[in-house]
SERO-358737 format. One line per 10 residues: number of its first residue (from 1); their letters; for each residue x, y, z of C-alpha. Coordinates in pm, 1 decimal. Each point is the difference from the previous one (the first is absolute). Layout:
N
NUM = A = X/Y/Z; ... .
This chain:
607
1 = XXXXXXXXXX = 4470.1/2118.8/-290.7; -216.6/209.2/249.2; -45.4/-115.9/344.4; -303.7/-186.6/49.6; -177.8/294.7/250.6; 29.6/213.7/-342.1; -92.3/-261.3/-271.2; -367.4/18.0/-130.9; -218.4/-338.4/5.9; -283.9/-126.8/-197.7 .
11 = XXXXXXXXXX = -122.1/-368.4/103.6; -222.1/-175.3/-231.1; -208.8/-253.5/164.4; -20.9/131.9/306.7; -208.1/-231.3/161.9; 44.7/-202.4/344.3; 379.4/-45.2/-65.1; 79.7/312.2/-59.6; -203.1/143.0/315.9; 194.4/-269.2/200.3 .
21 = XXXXXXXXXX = 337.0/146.0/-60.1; -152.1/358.3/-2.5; 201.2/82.7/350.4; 320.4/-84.5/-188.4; -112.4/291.8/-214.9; -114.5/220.3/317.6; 368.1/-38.0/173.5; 167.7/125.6/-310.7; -256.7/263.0/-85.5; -193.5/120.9/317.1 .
31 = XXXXXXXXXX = -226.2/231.4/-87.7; 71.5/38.1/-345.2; -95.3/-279.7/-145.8; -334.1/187.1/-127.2; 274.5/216.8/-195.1; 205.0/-298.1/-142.6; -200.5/-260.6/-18.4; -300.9/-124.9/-242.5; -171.1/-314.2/-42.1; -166.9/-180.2/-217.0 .
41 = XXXXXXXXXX = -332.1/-190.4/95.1; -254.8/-248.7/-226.5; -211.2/5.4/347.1; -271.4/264.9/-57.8; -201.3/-111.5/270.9; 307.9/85.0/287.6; 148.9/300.3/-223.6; -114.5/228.9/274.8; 156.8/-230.2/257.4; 336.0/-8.2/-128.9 .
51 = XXXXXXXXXX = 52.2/336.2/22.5; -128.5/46.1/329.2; 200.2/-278.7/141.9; 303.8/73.2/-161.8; 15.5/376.1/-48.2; 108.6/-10.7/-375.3; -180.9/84.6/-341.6; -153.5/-341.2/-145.6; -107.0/-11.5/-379.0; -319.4/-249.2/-119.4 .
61 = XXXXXXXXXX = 202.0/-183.4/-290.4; 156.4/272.4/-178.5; 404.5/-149.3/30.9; 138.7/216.0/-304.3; -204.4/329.0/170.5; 157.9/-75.5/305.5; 325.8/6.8/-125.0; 40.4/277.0/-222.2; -177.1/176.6/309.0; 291.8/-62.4/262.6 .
71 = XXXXXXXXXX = 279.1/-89.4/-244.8; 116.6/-245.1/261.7; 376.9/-104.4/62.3; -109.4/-387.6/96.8; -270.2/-180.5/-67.2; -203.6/-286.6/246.6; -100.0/-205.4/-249.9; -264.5/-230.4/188.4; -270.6/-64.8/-230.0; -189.0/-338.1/19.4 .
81 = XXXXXXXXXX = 246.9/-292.7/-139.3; -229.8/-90.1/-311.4; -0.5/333.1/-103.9; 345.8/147.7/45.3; 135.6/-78.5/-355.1; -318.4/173.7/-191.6; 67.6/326.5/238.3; 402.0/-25.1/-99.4; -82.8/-20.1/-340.5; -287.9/247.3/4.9 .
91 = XXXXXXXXXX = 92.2/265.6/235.8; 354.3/-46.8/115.8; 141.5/-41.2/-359.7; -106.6/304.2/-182.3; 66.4/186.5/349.5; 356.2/-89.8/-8.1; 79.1/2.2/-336.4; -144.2/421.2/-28.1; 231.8/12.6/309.0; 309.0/-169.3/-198.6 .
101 = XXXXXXXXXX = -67.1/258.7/-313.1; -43.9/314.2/162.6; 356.6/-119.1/207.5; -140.2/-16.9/357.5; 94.9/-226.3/261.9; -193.0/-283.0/21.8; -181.8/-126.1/308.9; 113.3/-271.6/221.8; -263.8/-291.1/10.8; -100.4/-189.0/290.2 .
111 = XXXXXXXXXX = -143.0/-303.4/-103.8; -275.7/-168.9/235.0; -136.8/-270.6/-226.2; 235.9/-350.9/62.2; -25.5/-32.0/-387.8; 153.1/133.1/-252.4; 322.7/65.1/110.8; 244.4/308.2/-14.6; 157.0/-134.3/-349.0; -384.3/18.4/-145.6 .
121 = XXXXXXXXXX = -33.9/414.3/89.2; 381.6/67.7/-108.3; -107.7/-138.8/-360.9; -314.7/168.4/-14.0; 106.4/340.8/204.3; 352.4/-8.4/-83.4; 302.6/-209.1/77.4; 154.2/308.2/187.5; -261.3/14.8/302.2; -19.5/-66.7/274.4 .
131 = XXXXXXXXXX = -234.3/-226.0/135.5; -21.9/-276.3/285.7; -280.5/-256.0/84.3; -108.7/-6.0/353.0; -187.8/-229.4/270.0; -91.8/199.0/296.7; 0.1/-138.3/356.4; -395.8/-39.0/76.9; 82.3/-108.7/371.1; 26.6/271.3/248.7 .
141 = XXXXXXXXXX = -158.6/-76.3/238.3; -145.1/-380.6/198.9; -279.0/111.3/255.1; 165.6/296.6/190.2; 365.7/-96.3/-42.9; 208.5/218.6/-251.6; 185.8/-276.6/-235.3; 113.4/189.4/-270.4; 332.3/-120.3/48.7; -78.1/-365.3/-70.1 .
151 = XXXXXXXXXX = -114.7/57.5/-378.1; 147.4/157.7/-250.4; -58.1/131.4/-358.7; 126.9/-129.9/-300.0; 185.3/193.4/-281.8; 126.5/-45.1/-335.4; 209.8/162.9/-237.2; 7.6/-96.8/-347.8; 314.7/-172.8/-141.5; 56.6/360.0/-167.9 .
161 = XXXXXXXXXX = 24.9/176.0/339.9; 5.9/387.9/-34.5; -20.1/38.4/363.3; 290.3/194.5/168.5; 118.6/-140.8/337.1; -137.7/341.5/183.2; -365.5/-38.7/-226.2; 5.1/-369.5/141.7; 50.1/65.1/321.3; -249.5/305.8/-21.6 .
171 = XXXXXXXXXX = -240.1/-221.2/-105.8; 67.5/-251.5/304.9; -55.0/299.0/295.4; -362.7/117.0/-154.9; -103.8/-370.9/44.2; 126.6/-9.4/374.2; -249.7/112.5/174.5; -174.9/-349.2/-124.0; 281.8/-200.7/34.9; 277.8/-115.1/-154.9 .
181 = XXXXXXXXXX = 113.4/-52.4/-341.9; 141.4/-332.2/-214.2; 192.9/41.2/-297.0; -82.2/-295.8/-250.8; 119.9/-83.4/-317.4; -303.4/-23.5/-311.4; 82.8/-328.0/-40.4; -114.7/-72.0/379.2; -212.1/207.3/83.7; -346.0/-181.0/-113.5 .
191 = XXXXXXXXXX = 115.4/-296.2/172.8; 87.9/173.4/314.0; -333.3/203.5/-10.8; -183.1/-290.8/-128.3; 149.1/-210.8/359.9; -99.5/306.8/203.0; -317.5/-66.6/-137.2; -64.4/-360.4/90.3; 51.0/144.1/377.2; -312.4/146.0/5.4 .
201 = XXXXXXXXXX = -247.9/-270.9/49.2; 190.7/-106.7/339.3; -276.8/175.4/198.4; -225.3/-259.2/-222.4; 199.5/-264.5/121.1; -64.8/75.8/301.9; -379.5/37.3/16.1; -51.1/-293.5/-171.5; 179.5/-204.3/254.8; -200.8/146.3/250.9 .
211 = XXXXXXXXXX = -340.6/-118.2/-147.6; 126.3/-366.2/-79.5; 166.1/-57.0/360.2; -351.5/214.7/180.8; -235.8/-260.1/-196.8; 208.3/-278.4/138.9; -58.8/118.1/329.2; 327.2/159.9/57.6; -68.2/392.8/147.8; 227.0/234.2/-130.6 .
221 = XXXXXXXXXX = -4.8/321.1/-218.9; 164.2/103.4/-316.4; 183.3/239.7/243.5; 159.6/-271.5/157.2; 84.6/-253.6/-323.0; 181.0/334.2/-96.2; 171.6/7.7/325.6; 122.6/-316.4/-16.0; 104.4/-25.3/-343.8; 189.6/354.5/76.2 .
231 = XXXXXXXXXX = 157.2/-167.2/281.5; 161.1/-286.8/-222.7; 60.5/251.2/-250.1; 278.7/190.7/226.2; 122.3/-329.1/138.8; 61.5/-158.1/-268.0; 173.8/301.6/-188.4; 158.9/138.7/319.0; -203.0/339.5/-126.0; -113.8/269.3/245.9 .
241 = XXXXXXXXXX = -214.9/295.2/-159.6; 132.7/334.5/87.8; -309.8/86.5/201.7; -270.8/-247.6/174.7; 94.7/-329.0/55.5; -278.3/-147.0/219.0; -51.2/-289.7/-132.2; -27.3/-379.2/180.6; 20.2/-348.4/-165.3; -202.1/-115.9/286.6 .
251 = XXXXXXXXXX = -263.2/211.2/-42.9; -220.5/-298.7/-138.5; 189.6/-317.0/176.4; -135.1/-266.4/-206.7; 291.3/-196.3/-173.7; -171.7/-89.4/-228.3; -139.4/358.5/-90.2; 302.7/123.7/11.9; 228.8/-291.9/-223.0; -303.0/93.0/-246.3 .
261 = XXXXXXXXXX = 44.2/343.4/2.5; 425.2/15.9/-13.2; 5.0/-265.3/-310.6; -247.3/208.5/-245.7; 181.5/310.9/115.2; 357.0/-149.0/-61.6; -133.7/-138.9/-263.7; -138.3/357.7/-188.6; 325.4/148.8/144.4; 255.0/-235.6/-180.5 .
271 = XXXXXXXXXX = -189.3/2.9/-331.4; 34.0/382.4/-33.6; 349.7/-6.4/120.9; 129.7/-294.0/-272.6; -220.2/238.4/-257.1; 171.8/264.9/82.3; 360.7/-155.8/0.7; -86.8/-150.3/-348.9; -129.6/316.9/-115.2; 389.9/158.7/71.2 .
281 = XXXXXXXXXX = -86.7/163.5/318.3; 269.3/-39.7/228.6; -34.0/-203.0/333.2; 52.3/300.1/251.5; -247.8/238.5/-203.1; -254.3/-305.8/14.2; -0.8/-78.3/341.6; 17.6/336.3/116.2; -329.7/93.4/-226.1; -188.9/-302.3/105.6 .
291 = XXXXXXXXXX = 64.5/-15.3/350.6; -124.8/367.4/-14.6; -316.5/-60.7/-169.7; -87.2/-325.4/153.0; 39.4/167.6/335.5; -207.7/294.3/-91.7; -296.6/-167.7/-150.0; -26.2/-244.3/310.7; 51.4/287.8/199.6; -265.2/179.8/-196.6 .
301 = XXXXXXXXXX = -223.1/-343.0/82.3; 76.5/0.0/330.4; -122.7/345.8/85.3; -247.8/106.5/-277.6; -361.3/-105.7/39.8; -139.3/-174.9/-341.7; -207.4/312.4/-147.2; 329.6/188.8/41.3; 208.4/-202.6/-186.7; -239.8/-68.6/-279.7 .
311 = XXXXXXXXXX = -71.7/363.1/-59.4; 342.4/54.6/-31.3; 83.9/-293.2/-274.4; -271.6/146.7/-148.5; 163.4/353.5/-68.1; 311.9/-137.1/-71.3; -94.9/-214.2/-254.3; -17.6/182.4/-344.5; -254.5/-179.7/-190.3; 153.1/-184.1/-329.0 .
321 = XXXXXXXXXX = 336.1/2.6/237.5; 232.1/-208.0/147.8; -104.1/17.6/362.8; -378.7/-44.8/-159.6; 130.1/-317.7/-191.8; 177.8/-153.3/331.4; -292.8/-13.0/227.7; -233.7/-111.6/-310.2; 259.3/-295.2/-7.0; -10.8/-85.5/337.8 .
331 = XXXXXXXXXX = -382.3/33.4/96.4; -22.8/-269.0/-320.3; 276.8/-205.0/39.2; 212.4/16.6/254.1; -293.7/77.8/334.1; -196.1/-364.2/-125.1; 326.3/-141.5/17.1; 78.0/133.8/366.2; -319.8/-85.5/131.8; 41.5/-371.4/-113.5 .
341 = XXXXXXXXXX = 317.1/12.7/166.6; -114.5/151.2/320.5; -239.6/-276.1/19.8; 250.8/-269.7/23.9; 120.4/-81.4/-349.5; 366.0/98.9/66.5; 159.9/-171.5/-348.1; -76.5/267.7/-143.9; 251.8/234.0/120.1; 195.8/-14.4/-274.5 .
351 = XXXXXXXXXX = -290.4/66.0/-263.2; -10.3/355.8/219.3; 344.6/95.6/-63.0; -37.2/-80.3/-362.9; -311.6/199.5/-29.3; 125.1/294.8/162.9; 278.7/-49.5/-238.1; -234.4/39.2/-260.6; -168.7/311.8/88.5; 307.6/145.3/40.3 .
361 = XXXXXXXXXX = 90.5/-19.0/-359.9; -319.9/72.3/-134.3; -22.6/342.9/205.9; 312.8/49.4/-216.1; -167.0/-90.2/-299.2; -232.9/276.0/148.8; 281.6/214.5/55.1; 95.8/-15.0/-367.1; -325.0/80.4/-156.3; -58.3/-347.4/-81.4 .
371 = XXXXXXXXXX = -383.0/-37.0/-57.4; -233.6/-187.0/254.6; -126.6/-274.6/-97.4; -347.0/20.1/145.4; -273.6/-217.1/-156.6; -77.5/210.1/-350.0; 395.9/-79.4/-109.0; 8.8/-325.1/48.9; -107.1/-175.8/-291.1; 17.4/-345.9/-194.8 .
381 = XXXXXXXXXX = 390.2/55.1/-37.9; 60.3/-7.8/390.8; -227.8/-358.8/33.7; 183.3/-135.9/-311.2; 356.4/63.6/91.8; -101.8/-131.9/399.0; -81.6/-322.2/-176.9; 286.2/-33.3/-227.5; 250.2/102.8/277.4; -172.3/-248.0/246.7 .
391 = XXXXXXXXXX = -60.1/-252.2/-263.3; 396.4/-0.3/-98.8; 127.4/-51.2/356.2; -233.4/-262.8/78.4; 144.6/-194.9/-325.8; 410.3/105.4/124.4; -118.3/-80.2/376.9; -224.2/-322.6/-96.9; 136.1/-126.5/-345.3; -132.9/-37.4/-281.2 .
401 = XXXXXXXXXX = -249.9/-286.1/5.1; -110.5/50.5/370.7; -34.7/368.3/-49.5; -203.2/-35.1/-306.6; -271.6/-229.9/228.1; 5.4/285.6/276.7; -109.0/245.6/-248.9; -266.3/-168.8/-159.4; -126.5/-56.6/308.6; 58.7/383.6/202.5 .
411 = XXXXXXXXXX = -147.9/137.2/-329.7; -299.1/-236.6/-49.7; -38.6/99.2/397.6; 8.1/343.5/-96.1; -224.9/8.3/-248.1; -295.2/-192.1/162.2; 11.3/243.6/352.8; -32.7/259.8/-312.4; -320.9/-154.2/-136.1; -163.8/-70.4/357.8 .
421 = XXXXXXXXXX = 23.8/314.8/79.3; -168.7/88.0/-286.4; -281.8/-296.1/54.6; -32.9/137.1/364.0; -72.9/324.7/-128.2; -232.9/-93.7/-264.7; -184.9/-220.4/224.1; -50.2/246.1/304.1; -166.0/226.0/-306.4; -254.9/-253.8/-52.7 .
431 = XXXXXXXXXX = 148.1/-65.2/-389.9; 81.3/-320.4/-158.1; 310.7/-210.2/-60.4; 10.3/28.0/-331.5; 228.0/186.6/-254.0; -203.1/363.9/33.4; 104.0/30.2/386.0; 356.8/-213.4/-87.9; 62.0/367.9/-227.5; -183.2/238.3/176.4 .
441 = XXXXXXXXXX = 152.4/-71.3/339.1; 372.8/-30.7/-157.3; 233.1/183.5/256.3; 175.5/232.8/-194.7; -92.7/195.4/-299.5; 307.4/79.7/-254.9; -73.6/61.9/-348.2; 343.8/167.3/-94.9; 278.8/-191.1/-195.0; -165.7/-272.5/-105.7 .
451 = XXXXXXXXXX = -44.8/-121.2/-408.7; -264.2/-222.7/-48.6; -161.8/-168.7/-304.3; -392.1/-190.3/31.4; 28.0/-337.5/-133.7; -451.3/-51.0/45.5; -208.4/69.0/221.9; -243.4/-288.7/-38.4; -40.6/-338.7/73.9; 270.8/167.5/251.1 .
461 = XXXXXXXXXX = 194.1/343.5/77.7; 327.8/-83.5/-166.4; 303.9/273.5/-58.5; 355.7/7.5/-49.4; 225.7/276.6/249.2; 270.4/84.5/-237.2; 218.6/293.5/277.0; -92.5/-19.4/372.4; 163.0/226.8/293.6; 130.1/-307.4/147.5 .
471 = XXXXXXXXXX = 200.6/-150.0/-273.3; 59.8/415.3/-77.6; 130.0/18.0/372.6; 220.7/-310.2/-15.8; 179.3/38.7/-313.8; 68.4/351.8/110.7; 127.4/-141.5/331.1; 193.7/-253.5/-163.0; -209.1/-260.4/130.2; -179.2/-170.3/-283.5 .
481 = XXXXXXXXXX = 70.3/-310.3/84.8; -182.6/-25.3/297.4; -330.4/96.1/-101.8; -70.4/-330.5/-126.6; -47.9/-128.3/338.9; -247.5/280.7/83.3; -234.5/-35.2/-339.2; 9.7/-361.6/-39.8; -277.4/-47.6/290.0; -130.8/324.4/176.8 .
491 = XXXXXXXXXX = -291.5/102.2/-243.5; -141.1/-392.2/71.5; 94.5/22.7/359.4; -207.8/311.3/53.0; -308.8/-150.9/-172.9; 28.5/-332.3/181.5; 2.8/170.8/341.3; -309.5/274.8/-151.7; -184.9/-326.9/-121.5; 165.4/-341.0/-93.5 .
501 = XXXXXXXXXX = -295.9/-106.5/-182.2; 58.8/280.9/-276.1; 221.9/-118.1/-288.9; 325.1/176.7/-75.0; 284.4/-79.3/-282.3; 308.1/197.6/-124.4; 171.5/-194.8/-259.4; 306.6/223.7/-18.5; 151.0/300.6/216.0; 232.3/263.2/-111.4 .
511 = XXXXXXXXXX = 312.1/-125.0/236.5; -3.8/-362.5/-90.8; 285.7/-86.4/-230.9; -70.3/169.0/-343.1; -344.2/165.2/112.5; -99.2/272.1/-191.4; -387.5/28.8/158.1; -217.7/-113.7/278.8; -277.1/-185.5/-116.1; -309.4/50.7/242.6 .
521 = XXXXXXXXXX = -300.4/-254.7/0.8; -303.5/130.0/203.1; -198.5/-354.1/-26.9; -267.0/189.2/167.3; -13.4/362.8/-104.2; -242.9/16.6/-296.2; 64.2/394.3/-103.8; -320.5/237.6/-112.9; -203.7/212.2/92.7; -194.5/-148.4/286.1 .
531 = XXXXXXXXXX = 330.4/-95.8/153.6; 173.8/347.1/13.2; -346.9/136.7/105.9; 24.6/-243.9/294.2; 413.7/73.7/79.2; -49.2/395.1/-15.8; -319.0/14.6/241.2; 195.6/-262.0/269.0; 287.2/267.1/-44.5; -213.5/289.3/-3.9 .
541 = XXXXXXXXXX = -149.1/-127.3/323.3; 368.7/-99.4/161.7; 197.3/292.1/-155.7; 382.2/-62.3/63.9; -75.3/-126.3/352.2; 109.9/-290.3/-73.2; 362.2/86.7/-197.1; 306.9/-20.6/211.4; 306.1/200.0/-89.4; 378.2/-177.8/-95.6 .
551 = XXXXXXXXXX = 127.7/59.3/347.8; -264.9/-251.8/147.5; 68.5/-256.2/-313.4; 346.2/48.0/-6.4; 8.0/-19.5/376.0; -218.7/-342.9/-32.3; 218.9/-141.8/-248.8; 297.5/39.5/191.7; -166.1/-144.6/342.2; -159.8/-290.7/-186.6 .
561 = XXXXXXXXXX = 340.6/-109.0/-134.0; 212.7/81.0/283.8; -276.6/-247.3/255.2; 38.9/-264.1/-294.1; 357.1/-69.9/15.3; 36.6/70.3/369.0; -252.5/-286.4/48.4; 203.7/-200.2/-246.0; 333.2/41.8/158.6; 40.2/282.1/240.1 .
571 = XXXXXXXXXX = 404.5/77.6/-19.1; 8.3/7.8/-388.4; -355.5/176.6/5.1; 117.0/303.6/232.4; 366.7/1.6/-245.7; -232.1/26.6/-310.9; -240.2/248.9/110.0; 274.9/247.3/156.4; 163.0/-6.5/-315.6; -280.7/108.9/-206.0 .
581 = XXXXXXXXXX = -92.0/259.5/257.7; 352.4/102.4/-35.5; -6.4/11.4/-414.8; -373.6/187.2/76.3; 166.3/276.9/132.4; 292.2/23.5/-250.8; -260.3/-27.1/-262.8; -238.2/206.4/157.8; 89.7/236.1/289.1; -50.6/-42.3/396.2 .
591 = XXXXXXXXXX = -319.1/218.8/6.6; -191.2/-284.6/-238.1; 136.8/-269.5/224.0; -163.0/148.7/317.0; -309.6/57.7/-194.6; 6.9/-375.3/-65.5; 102.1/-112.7/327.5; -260.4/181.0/159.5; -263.4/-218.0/-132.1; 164.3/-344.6/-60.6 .
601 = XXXXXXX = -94.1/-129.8/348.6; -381.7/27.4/-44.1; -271.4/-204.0/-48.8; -46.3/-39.6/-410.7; -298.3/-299.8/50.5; -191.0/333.1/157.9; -244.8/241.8/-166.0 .
């Protein structure tokens, strides 16, 4: 192999990451980089920048033009993480494979993108290249002080490793002048990246603090919670960073404060650090990492002013990514949560290290393409199973006959907030009670998977729903046999709380033993003309204001049954609704549990 002053580069995606580690390119190159380097831009807008700033050639798009132009020896391979597999297979696949028939040597292959990994590109490329993932260090510098030394980037060979010794260690002295480099295993290195990760919103932690404790009427600044916090940090890990240290426990002398502060950090600190160890890292790696990063990003805190710090996250977060997913996850979840705990409500400490927990996996889930569950992909099948898996611990936690009561009751409970809301709705737009606003102002509108058969329409709407997406969702779950506490009494519960004058009967339901339908009785809903005339102008008027999507029912569902059996017995209550947030997740994923979580603590009697 060539050294790496006389190896040609093309980077595709060269966007802020790629700038970033630009002067590891500069100290190799010098001056020649215009003659070895190209890059590859989807940024029309700062084309013209790029190559002003960094002295190179920079293409608008053209990937394949760009390297049949410069016939590179290694590709940086840093397009956005959403759309690195469609470039493989589009542009790096035929590019390779004219390479393999016309016998040339192929091109090494930087990967940026945390996801796919190295094995991915040898099966589509070839099984023969060679190819690495790679994290880079995005911490050089706190405020003034240099501290490349305290991060480091992270680097992957594939199981296959075609790397010589001398290549590897090649590869290690261009990233230097950034800092240093970890060697990780595939198997580890999502987890490790994904704990590296769940650093970042420390400086959050920190300003959050800051406004609780200030609208208490306790002065202090975010610089100082950070200071503080830091302080604990090194004491408690006997950790000195190898440049600035000026740090002081006492720098807000409140006990109190400061007990506060050194419990939730602990707290985040030992969570990542027993996720870690269970994820195979070993202890020495782990500690050294974290007490790195927690000491940076306090650091970072302690120094930075706000605007800095936010602009920053800002860059580094790719949107769709990891980093993006992370702070999405703690502005939702995890800061409510911190401010309730700031405020006083210190049982909660362990919900915190759960949560963060939590995120952690699902920016692995991130990490590993899995899709985001944001409100268009959740669906009937996430509210069914949530039920089913709720309504089976409550019957293992409960019993049988006890648990049976509870559900009647949660689900009855749920149903009626369902149909106020609706009432409250139809009432504050001046429309009537009756069974036009009960269907205009449902709360969710899904027409798809469902098989239904009209028994008549007058003296009463009757009809028969032969397939539903509920009973779909549980029999694919395996969890038929749960429904049957869901159908047997929501449809009357959300009419009775909508209007308990109007008349409601459903003879049979497709869960109950040996159901084959669900038999609907509208005692009130006389179906023609002049009654869908009257539903489609109160919906024409309303539009889909009024619809809510399955993360707010789902997350309703699960708050509404996890408040009923608390209030019924709060030990078994807390056992039964852990373990059907734990089967959630199995079920599910992480990223649809923080979706849920999120919004279970809200008001659901509210408009």
């Amino acid at each position: 192999m060539k050294p790496f002053r006389k190896r040609k580069i093309v980077i595709i995606g060269l966007g802020f990451l790629m700038e970033y580690i630009f002067p590891c390119f500069k100290k190799i190159y010098g001056d020649e980089s215009k003659n070895m380097i190209i890059g590859v831009t989807a940024d029309e807008a700062d084309l013209e920048g790029k190559k002003q700033r960094m002295g190179i050639d920079v293409v608008l798009n053209d990937n394949m033009a760009a390297l049949k132009t410069m016939q590179p020896d290694m590709i940086f391979f840093a397009p956005p993480p959403q759309v690195a597999r469609s470039i493989t297979e589009d542009v790096l696949v035929p590019y390779y494979e004219e390479l393999a028939r016309a016998g040339k040597t192929l091109p090494q292959l930087l990967a940026f993108p945390p996801s796919p990994a190295g094995s991915y590109y040898q099966e589509k490329l070839g099984a023969n290249i060679i190819v690495a993932n790679i994290i880079p260090n995005m911490i050089s510098k706190v405020g003034d002080e240099d501290v490349l030394n305290e991060g480091c980037h992270l680097i992957t060979f594939p199981a296959r490793d075609n790397w010589s010794e001398e290549e590897r260690q090649e590869l290690f002295r261009f990233f230097l002048p950034l800092g240093r480099s970890l060697s990780l295993t595939p198997a580890i290195f999502l987890p490790v990246l994904s704990a590296m990760i769940a650093t970042h919103p420390l400086t959050e932690l920190a300003d959050i603090a800051a406004r609780v404790f200030n609208a208490q009427g306790i002065v202090c600044n975010y610089g100082q919670i950070a200071s503080v916090m830091r302080a604990h940090h090194q004491i408690r890990q006997g950790y000195r960073a190898p440049n600035s240290n000026n740090c002081n426990f006492n720098d807000i002398p409140d006990s109190a404060v400061q007990k506060s502060l050194t419990a939730v950090l602990d707290t985040w600190y030992d969570s990542l650090y027993q996720f870690l160890i269970e994820n195979n890292f070993s202890v020495e790696n782990s500690k050294a990492m974290l007490n790195a990063l927690f000491d940076l990003y306090l650091h970072e805190a302690q120094v930075e002013d706000r605007e800095t710090i936010v602009h920053k996250a800002k860059k580094d977060a790719t949107k769709g990514g990891m980093l993006e997913l992370c702070m999405v996850s703690y502005y939702a979840v995890l800061g409510p949560l911190l401010q309730n705990y700031f405020s006083g409500n210190t049982d909660i400490l362990s919900e915190i290290g759960l949560i963060i927990n939590e995120i952690t996996n699902a920016v692995v889930e991130r990490g590993r393409g899995l899709a985001d569950s944001a409100s268009g992909a959740f669906t009937p099948y996430q509210h069914a199973v949530m039920f089913a898996l709720f309504a089976k611990n409550i019957l293992d936690v409960f019993g049988e006959e006890e648990g049976d009561r509870l559900l009647l009751s949660a689900v009855a409970q749920y149903g009626e907030e369902r149909g106020r809301r609706m009432a409250k709705r139809c009432v504050a737009h001046n429309k009537p009670l009756n069974m036009d606003g009960f269907l205009a102002f449902a709360e969710w509108r899904y027409a798809k998977d469902f098989e239904k058969t009209a028994l008549f329409d007058k003296p009463y709407r009757a009809y028969r729903i032969l397939r539903c997406p509920w009973v779909s969702s549980w029999e694919q779950s395996g969890l038929r046999e749960y429904g049957k506490y869901y159908c047997r009494v929501v449809d009357v519960a959300i009419l009775r709380g909508f209007n308990p004058d109007l008349s409601f009967e459903m003879p049979s339901y497709l869960t109950q033993e040996g159901g084959e339908y669900c038999e609907f009785h509208w005692k009130d809903l006389i179906v023609d003309e002049a009654q869908i005339a009257r539903t489609k102008a109160i919906v024409d008027e309303i539009g889909e204001s009024c619809v809510k999507d399955f993360i707010f029912h789902t997350a309703h569902l699960f708050g509404t049954l996890e408040n009923c059996v608390s209030q019924l017995d709060s030990a078994k209550g807390a056992k039964a609704a852990m373990q059907a947030r734990e089967a959630f997740i199995k079920k599910c994923s992480y990223q649809e549990w923080l979706w849920v979580l999120a919004l279970k603590n809200i008001d659901f009697n509210e408009i």
